[in-house]
Every structure is written in structure tokens, then in C-alpha cells.
N, C-alpha and C positions, 0 to 999 in steps of 0.2 A: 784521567791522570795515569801515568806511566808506571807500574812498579819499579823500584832503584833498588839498587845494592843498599842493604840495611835497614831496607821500609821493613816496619811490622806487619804481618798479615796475618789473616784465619782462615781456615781451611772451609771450603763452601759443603764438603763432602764430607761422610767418615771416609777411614780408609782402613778398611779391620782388616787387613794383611799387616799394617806398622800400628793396629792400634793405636790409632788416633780416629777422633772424633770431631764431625762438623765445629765448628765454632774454636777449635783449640787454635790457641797464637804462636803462632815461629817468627823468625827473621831470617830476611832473604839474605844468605850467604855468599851467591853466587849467580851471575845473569851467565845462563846459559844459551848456545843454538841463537845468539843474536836477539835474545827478549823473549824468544818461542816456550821457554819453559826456564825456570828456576831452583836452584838448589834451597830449602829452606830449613833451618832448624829450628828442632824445638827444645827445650829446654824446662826442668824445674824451677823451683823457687831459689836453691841451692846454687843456680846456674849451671849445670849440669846439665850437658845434652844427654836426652834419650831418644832422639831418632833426629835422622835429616836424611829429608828426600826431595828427589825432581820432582817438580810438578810442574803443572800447563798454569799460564793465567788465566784458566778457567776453574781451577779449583783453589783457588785463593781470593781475598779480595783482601784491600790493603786499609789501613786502618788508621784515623788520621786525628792527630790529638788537636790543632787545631782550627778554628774555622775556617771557611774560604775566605780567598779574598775576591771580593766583585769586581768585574774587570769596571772601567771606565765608561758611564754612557748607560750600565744595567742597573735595574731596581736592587734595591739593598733585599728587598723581601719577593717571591713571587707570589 
């Protein structure tokens, strides 16, 4: 599935130059370079950003609140 402008993600990596750590959650601000990379921020509880950075969709993965849907034709269960 495709990251989108506003998908939730977590970060697959730390990244101790912005202080941030594997597993912290941002939302994708900005599709950059055609999908090649994203702008994403992150955010307190407060709402408050304290950082936003490019990244690759290699160091994100996107986070999905709910189930899939089974196309037509596929087992509900594997």
C-alpha cells in the first residue's frame, strides 16, 4: 500500500541528529520528488510540532487503524 498525504507513520530507524527514535509516530505533511521521499512531522501530545523531516519510504512504515479488506475470490484467513 502507497504512503498518502496525512497517512500516520513510524519511523523504521532512530535518527539521533533530530532526536527521534525508531517507533516514534509523525504524519506525512508533504509527498515529495514524486513519492521518492516525504516530508513528515512529528508532534507532542499538546500538538505541537518538534521536528519535521524528509525521509525515504524506507524509513517509515505507515500505520493502519483498520483491517484490510480481502479482495474478492481470497481467503478471509491465510
Amino acid at each position: 500500500m502507497k504512503t498518502k498525504l496525512l497517512d500516520i507513520v513510524a519511523l523504521t530507524d532512530d535518527l539521533p541528529e533530530y532526536n527521534l527514535r525508531r517507533g516514534q509516530v509523525g504524519t506525512v505533511v508533504e509527498i515529495l520528488a514524486g513519492g521518492t521521499a516525504f516530508e513528515v512531522e512529528f508532534s507532542g501530545r499538546d500538538g505541537r510540532t518538534y521536528e519535521s523531516v524528509g525521509l525515504r519510504p524506507d524509513q517509515v512504515m505507515t500505520l493502519h487503524y483498520e483491517p484490510m479488506e480481502v479482495e474478492p475470490g481470497q481467503p478471509a484467513h491465510a
